[in-house]
Biotite code that builds the C-alpha atoms (Angstrom):
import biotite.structure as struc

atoms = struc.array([
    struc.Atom([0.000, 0.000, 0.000], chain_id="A", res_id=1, res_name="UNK", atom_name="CA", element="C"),
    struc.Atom([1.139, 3.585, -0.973], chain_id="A", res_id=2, res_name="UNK", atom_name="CA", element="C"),
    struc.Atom([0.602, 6.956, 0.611], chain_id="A", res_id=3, res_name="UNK", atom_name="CA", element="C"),
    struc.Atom([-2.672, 8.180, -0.993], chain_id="A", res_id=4, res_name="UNK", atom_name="CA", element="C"),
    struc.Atom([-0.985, 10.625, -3.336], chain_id="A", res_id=5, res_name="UNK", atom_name="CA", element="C"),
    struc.Atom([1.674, 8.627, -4.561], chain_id="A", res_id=6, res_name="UNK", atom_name="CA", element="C"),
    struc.Atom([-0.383, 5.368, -5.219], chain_id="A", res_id=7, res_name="UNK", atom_name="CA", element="C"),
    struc.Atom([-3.180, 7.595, -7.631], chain_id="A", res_id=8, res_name="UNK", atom_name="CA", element="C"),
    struc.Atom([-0.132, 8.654, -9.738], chain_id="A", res_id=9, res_name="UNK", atom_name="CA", element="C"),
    struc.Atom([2.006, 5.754, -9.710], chain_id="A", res_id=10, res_name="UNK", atom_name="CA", element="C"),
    struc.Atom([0.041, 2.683, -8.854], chain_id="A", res_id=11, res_name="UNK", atom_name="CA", element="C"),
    struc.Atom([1.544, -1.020, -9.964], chain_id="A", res_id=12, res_name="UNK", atom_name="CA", element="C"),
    struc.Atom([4.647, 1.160, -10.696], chain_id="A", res_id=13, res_name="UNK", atom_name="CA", element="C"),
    struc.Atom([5.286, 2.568, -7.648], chain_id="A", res_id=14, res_name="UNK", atom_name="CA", element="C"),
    struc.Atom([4.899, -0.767, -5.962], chain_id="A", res_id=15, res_name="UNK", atom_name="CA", element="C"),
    struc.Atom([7.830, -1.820, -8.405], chain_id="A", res_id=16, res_name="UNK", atom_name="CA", element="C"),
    struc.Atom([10.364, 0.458, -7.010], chain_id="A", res_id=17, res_name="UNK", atom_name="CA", element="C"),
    struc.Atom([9.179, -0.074, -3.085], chain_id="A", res_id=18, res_name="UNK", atom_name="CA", element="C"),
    struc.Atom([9.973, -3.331, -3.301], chain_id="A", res_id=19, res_name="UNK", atom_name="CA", element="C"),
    struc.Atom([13.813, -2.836, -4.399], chain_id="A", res_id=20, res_name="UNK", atom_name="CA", element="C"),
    struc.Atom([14.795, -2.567, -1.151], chain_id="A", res_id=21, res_name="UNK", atom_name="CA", element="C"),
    struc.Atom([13.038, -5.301, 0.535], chain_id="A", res_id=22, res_name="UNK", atom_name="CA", element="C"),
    struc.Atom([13.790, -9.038, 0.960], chain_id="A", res_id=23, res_name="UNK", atom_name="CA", element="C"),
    struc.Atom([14.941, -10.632, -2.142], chain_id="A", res_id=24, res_name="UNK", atom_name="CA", element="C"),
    struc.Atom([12.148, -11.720, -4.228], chain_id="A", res_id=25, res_name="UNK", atom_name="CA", element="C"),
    struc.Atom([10.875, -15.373, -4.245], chain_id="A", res_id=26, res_name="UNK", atom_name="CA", element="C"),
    struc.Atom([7.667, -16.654, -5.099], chain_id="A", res_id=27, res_name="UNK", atom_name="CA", element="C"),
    struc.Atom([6.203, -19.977, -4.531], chain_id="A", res_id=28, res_name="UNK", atom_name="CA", element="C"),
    struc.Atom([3.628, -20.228, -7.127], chain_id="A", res_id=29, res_name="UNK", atom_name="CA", element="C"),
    struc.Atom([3.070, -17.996, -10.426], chain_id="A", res_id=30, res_name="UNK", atom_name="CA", element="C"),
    struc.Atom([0.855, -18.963, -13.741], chain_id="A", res_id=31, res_name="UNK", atom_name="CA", element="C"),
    struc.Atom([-2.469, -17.924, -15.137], chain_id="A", res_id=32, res_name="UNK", atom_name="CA", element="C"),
    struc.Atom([-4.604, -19.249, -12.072], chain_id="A", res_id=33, res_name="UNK", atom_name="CA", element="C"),
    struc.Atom([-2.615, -16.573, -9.961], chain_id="A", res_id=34, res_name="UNK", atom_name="CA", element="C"),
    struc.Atom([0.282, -15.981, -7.417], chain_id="A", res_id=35, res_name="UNK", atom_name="CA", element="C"),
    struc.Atom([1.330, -17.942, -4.287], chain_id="A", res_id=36, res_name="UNK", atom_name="CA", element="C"),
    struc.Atom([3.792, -16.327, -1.882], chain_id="A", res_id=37, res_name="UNK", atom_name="CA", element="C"),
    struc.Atom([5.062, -17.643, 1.033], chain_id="A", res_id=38, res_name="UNK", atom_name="CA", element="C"),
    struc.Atom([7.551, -17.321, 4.073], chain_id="A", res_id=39, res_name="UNK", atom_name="CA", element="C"),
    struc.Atom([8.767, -18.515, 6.735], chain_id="A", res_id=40, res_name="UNK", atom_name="CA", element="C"),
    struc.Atom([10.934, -17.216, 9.942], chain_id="A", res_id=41, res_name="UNK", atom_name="CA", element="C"),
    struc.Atom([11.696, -18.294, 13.658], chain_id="A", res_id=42, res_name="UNK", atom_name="CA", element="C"),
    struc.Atom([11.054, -15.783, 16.383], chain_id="A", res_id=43, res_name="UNK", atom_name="CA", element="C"),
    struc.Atom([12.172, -16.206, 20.044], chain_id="A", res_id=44, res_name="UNK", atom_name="CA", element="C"),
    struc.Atom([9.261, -15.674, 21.578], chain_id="A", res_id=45, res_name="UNK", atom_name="CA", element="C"),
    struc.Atom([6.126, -17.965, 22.550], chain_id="A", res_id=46, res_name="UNK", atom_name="CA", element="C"),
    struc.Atom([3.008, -17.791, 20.016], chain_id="A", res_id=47, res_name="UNK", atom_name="CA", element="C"),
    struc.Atom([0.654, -15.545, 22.671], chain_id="A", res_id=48, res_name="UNK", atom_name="CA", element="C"),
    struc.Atom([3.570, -12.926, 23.074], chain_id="A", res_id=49, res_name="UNK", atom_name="CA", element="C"),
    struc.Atom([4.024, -13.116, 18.772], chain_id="A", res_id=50, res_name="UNK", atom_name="CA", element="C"),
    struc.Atom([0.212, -13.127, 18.343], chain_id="A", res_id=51, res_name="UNK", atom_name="CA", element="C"),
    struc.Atom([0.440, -9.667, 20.755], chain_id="A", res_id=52, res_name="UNK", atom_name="CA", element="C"),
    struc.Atom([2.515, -7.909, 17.613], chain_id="A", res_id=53, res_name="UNK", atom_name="CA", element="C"),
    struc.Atom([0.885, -9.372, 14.934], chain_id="A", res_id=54, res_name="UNK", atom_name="CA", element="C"),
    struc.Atom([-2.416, -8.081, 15.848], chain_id="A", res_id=55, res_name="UNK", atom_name="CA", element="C"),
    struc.Atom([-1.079, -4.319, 16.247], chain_id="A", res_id=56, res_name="UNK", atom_name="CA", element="C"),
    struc.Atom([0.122, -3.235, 12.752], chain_id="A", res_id=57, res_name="UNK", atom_name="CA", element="C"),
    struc.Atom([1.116, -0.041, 13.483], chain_id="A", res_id=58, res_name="UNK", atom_name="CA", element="C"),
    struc.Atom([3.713, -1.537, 15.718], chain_id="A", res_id=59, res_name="UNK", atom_name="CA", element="C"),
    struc.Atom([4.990, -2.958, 12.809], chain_id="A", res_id=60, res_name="UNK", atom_name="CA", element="C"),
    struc.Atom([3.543, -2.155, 9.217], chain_id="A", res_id=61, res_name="UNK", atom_name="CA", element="C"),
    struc.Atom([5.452, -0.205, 7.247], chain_id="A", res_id=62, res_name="UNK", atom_name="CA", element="C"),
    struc.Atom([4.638, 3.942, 7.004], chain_id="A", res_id=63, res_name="UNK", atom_name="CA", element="C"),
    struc.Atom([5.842, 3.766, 3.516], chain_id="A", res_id=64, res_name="UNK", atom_name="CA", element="C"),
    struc.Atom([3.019, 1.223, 2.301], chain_id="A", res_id=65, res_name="UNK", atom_name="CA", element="C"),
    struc.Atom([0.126, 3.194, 3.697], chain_id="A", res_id=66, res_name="UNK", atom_name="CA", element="C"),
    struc.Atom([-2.604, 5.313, 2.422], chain_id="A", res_id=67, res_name="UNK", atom_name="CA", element="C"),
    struc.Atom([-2.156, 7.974, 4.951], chain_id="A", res_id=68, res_name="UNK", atom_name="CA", element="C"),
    struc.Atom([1.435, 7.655, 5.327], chain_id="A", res_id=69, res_name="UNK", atom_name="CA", element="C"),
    struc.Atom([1.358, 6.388, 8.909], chain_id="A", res_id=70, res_name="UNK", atom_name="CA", element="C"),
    struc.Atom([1.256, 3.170, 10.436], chain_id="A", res_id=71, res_name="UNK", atom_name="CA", element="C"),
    struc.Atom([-0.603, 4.729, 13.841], chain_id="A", res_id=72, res_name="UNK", atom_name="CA", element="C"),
    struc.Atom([-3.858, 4.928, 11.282], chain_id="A", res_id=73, res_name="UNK", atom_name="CA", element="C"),
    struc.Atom([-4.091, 0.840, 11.083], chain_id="A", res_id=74, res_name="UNK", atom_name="CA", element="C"),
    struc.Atom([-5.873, -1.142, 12.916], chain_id="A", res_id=75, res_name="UNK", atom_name="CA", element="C"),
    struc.Atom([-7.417, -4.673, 12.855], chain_id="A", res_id=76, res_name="UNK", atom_name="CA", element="C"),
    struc.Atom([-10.342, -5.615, 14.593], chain_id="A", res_id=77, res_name="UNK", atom_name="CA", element="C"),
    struc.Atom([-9.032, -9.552, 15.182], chain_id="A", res_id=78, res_name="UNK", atom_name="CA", element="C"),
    struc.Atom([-12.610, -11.517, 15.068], chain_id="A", res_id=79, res_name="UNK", atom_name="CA", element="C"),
    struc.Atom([-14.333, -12.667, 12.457], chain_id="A", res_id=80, res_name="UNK", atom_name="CA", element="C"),
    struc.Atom([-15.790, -10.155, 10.419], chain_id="A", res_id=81, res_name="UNK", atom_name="CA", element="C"),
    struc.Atom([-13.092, -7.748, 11.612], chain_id="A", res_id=82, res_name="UNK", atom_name="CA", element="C"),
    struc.Atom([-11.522, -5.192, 9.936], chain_id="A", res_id=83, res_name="UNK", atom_name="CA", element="C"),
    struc.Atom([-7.867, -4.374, 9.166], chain_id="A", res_id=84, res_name="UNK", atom_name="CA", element="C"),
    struc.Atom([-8.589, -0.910, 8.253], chain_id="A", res_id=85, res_name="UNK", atom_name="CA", element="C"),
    struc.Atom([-6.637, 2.331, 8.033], chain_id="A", res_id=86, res_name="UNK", atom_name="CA", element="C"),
    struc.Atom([-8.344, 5.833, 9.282], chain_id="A", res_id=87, res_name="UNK", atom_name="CA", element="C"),
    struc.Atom([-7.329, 8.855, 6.327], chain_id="A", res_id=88, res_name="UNK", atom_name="CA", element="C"),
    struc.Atom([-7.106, 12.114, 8.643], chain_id="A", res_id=89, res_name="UNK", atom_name="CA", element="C"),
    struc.Atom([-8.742, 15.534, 8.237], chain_id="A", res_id=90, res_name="UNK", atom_name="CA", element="C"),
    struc.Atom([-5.928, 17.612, 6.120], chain_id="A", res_id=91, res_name="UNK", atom_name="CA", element="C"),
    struc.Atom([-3.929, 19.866, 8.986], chain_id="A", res_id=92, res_name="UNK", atom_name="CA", element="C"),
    struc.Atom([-6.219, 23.110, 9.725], chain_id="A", res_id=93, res_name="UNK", atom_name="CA", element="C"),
    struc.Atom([-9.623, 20.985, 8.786], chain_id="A", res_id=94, res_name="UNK", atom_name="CA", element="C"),
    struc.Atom([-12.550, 21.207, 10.750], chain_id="A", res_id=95, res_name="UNK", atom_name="CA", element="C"),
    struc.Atom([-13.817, 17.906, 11.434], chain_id="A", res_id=96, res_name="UNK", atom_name="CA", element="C"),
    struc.Atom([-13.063, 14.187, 11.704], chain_id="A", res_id=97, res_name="UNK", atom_name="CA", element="C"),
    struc.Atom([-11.563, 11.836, 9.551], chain_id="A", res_id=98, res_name="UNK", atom_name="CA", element="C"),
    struc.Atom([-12.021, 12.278, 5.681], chain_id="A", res_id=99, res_name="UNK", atom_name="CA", element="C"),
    struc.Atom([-12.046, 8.729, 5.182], chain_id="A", res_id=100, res_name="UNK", atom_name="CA", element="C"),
    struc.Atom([-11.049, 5.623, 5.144], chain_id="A", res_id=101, res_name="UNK", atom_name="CA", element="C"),
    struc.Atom([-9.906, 2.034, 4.088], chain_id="A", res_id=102, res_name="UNK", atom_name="CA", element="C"),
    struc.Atom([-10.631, -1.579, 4.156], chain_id="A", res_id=103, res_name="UNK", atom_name="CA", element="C"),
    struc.Atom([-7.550, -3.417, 3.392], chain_id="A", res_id=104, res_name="UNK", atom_name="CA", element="C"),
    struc.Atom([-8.771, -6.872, 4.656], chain_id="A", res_id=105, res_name="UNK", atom_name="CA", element="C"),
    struc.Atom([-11.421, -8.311, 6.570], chain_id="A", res_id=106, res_name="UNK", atom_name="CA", element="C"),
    struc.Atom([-10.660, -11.195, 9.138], chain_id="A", res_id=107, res_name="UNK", atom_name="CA", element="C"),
    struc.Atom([-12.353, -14.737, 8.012], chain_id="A", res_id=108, res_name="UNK", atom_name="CA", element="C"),
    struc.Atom([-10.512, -17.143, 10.713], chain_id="A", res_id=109, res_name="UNK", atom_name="CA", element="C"),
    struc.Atom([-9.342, -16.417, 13.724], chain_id="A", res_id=110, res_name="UNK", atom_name="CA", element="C"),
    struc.Atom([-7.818, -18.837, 16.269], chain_id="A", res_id=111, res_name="UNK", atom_name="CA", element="C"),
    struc.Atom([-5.827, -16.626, 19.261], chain_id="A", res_id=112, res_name="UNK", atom_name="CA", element="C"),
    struc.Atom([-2.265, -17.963, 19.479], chain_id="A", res_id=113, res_name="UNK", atom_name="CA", element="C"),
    struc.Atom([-2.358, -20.402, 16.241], chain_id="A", res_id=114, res_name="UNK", atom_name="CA", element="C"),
    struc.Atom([-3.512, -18.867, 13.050], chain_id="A", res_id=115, res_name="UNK", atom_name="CA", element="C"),
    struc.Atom([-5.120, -15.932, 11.330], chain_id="A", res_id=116, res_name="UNK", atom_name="CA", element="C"),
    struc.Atom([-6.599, -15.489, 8.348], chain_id="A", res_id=117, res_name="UNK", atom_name="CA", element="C"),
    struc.Atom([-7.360, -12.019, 6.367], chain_id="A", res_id=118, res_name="UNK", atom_name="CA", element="C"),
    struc.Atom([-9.318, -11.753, 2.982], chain_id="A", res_id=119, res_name="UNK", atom_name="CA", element="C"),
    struc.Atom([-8.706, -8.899, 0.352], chain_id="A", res_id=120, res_name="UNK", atom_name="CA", element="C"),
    struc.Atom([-6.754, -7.511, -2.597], chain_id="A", res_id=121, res_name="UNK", atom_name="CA", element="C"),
    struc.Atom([-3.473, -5.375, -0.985], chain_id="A", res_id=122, res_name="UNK", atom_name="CA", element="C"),
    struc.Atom([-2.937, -2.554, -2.459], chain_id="A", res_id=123, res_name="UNK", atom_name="CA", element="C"),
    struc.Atom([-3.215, -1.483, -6.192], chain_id="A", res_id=124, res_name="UNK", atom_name="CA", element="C"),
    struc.Atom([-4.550, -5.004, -6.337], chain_id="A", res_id=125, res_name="UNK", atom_name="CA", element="C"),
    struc.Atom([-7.996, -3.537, -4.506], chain_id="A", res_id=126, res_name="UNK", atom_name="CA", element="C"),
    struc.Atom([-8.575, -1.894, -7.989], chain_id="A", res_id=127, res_name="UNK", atom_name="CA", element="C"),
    struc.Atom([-8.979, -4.551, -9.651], chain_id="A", res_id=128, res_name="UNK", atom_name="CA", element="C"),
    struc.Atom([-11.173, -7.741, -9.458], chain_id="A", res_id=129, res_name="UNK", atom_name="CA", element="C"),
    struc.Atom([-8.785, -9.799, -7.526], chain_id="A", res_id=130, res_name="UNK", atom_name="CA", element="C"),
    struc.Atom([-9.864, -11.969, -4.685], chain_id="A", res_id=131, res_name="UNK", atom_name="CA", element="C"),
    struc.Atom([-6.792, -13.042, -2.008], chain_id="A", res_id=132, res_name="UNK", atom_name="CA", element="C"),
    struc.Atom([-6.282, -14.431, 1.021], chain_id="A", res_id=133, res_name="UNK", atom_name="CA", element="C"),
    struc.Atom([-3.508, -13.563, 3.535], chain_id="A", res_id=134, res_name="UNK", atom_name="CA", element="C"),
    struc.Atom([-2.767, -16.395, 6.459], chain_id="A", res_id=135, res_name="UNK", atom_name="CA", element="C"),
    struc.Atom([-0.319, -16.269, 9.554], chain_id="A", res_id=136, res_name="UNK", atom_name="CA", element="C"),
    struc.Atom([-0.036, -19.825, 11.888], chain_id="A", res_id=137, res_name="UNK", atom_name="CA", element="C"),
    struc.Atom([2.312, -20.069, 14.491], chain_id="A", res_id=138, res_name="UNK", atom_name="CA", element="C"),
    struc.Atom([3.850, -23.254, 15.852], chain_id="A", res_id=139, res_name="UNK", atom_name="CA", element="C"),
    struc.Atom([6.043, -23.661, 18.336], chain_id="A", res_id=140, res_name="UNK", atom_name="CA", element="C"),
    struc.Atom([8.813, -25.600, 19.269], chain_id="A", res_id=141, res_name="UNK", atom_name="CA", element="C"),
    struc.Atom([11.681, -25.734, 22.102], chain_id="A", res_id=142, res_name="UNK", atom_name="CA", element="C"),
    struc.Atom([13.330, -22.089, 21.119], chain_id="A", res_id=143, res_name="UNK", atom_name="CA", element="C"),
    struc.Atom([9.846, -20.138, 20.082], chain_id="A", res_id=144, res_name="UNK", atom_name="CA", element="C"),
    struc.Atom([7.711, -19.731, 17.391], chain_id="A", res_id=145, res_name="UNK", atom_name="CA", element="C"),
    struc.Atom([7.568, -20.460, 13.450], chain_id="A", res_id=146, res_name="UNK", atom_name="CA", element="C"),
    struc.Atom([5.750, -17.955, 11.578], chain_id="A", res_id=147, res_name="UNK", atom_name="CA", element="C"),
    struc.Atom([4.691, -19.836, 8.454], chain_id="A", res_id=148, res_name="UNK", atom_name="CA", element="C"),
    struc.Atom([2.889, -16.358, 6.252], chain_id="A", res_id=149, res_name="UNK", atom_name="CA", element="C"),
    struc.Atom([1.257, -17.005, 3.310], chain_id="A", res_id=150, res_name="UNK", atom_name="CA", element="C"),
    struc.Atom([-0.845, -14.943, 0.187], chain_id="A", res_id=151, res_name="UNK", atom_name="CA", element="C"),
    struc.Atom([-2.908, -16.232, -2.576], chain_id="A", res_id=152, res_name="UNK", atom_name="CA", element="C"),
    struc.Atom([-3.998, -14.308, -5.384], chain_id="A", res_id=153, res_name="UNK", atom_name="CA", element="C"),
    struc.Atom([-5.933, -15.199, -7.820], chain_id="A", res_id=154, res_name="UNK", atom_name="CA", element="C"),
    struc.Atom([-9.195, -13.698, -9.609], chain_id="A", res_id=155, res_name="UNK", atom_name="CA", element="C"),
    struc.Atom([-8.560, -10.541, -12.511], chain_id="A", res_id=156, res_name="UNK", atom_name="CA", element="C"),
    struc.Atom([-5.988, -8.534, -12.036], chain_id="A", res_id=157, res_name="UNK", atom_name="CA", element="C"),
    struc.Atom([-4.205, -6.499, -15.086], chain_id="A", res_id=158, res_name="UNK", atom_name="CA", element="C"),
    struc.Atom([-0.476, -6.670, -15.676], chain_id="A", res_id=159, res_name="UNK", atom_name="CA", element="C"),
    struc.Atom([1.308, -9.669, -16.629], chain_id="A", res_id=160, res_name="UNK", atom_name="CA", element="C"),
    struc.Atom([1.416, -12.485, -13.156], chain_id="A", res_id=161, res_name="UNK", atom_name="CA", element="C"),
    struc.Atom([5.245, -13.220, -13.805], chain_id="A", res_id=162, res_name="UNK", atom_name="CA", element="C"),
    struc.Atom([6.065, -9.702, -13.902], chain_id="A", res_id=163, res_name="UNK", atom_name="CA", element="C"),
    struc.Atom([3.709, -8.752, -10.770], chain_id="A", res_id=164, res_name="UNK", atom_name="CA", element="C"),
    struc.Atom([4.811, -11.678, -7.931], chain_id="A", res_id=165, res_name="UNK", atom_name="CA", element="C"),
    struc.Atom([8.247, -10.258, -7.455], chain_id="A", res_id=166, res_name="UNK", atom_name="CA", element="C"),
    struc.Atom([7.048, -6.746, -7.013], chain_id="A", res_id=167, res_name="UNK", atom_name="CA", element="C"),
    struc.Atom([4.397, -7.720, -4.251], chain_id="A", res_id=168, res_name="UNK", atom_name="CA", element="C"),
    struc.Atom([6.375, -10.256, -2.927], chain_id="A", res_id=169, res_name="UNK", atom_name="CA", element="C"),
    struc.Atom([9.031, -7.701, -2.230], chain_id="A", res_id=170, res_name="UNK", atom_name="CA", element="C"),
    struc.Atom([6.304, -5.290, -0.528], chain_id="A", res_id=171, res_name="UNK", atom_name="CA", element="C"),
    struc.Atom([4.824, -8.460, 1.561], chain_id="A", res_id=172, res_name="UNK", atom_name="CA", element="C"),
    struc.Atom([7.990, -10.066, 2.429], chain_id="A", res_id=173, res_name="UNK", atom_name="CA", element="C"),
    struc.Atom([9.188, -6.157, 3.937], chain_id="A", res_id=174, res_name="UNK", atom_name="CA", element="C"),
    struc.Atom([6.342, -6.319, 6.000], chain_id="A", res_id=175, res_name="UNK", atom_name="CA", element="C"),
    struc.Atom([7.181, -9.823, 7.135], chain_id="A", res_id=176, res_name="UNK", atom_name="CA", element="C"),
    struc.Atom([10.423, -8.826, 8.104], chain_id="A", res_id=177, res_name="UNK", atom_name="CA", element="C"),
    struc.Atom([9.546, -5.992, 9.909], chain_id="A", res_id=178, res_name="UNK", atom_name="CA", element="C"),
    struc.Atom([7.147, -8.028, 12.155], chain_id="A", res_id=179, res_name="UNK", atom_name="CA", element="C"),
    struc.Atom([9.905, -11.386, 12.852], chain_id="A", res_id=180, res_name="UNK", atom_name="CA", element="C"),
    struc.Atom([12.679, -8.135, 13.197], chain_id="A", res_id=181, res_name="UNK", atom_name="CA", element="C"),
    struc.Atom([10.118, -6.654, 15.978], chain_id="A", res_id=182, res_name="UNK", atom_name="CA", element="C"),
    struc.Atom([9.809, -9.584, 17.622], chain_id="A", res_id=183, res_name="UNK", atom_name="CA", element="C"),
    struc.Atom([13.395, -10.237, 17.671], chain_id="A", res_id=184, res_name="UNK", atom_name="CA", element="C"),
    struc.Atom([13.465, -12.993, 15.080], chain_id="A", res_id=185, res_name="UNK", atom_name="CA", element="C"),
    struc.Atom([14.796, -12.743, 11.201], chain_id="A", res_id=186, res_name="UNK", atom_name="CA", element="C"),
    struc.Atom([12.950, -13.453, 8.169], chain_id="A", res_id=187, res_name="UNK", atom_name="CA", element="C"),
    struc.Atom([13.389, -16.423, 5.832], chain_id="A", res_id=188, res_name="UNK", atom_name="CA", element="C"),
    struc.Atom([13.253, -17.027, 2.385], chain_id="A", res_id=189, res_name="UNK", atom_name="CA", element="C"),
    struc.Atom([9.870, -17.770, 0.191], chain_id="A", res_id=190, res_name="UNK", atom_name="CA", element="C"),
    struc.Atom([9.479, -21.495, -0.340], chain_id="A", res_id=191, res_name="UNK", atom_name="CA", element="C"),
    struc.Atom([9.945, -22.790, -3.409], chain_id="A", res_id=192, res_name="UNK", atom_name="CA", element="C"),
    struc.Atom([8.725, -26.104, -4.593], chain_id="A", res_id=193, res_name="UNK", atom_name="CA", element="C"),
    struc.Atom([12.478, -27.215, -5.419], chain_id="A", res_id=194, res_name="UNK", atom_name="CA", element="C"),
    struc.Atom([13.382, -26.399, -1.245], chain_id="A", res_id=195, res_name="UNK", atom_name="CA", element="C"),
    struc.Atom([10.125, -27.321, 0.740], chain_id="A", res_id=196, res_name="UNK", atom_name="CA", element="C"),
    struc.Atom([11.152, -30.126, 3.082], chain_id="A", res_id=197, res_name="UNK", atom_name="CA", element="C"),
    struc.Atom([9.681, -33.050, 4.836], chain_id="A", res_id=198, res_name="UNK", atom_name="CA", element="C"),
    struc.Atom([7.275, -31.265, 7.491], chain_id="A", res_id=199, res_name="UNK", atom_name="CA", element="C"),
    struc.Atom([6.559, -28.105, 5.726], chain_id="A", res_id=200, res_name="UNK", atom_name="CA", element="C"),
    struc.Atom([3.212, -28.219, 4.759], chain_id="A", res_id=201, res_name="UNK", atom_name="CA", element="C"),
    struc.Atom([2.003, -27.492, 1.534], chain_id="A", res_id=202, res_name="UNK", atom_name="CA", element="C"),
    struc.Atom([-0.762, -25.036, 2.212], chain_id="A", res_id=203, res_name="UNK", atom_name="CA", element="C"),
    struc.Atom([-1.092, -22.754, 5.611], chain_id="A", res_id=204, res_name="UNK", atom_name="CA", element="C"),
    struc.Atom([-4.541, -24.229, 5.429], chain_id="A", res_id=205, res_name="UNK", atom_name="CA", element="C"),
    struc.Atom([-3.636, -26.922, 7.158], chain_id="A", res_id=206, res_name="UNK", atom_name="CA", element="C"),
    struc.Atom([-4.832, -27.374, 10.701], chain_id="A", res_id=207, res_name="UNK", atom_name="CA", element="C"),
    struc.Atom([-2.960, -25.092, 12.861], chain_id="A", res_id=208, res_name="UNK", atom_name="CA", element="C"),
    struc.Atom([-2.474, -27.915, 15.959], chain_id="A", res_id=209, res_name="UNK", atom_name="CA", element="C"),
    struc.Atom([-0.357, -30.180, 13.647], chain_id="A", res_id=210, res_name="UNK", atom_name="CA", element="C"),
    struc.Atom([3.523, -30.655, 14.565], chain_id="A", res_id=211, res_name="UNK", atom_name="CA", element="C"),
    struc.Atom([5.858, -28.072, 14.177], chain_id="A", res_id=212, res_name="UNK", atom_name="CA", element="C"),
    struc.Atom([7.838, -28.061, 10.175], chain_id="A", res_id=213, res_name="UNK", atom_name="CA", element="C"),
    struc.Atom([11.145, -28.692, 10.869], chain_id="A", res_id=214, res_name="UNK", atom_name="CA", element="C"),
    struc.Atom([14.342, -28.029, 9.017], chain_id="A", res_id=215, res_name="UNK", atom_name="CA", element="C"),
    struc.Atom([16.030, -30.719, 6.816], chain_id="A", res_id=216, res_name="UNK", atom_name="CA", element="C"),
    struc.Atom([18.711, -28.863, 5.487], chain_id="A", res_id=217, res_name="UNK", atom_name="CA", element="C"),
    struc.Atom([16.932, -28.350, 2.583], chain_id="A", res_id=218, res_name="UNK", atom_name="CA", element="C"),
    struc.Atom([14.849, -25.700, 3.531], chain_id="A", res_id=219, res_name="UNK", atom_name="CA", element="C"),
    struc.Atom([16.644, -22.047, 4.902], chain_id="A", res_id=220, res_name="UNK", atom_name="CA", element="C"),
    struc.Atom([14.581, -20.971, 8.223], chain_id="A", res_id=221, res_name="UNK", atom_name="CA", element="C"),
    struc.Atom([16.731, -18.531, 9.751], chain_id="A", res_id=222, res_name="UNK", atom_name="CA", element="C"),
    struc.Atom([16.770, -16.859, 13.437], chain_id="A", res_id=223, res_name="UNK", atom_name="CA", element="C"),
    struc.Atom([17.228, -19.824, 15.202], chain_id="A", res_id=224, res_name="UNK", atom_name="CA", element="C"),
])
């Protein structure tokens, strides 16, 4: 997401030149059905305490990647049905409230401490008729918690897929990192099909009680 001003003029571009400086891009899934992206990272702390973070973006979402230019706007309402909205302030000597507002995503599954799972279309995305699902689960093991994050995209949504993944995947995977980073943790790489090891799962769908993934020395999870 863009500051307000920014995104009308610039748009998918923009979001091409935000992402240069954010994890390197790698996507899971990309063909005419849509985009897959998906990380992974290790954070010191219990699931409760990383659940805390997760469910205060301004904490942690970048300023940058906002429609009023400040992460203290967000908030997310963490039931289902809730919001993950953004309030767009009066203009500096206005009378009045808010001018606006935005929906970024609306909460469809919520389970405190496990998993969470957001539906909408991030940023210039939201213009278009794409559908998409974001999904956090934690798991824990001896040392803390695994984030597994994951986004699906799929629906209408103009510009070529190939060229699109890496430029969102750069904007998600900065805001990944800045949550594991705030939580003391590091980020991970995407997984690829070619590096997902025995114990990953293949979808966050999957029930959020099952055993922890565990590294093989095939697949990179770092912080740990």
């Amino acid at each position: 997401m863009l500051k307000s001003a920014r995104f009308a003029a610039l748009a998918l571009a923009a979001w091409g030149v935000a992402s240069a400086g954010a994890a390197e891009a790698k996507v899971q899934e990309v063909s005419e059905r849509g985009i897959v992206l998906r990380y992974v990272a290790h954070v010191p702390v219990g699931p409760e305490e990383t659940w805390a973070v997760l469910v205060k973006p301004s904490q942690w979402w970048d300023s940058e990647h906002t429609y009023s230019g400040d992460a203290a706007n967000l908030t997310l309402d963490v039931r289902p049905g809730g919001c993950f909205c953004e309030v767009l302030p009066a203009a500096a000597g206005a009378k009045g409230g808010a001018r606006g507002g935005v929906e970024h995503m609306r909460a469809i599954y919520v389970d405190k401490g496990r998993a969470l799972r957001l539906s909408g279309a991030l940023g210039p995305l939201q213009a278009d008729a794409a559908v998409a699902t974001l999904t956090f689960q934690f798991k824990p093991d001896e040392t803390g918690t695994q984030v597994l994050v994951e986004y699906v995209v799929g629906g209408y949504f103009r510009g070529d897929p190939a060229k699109l993944a890496p430029m969102f995947d750069g904007v998600l995977g900065g805001q990944v990192d800045r949550l594991v980073e705030k939580l003391g943790g590091s980020f991970a790489a995407a997984f690829r099909p070619e590096t997902m090891g025995e114990g990953i799962p293949e979808s966050a769908a999957e029930p959020a009680g099952s055993p922890a993934p565990k590294a093989d020395g095939k697949t990179r999870i770092i912080g740990r």
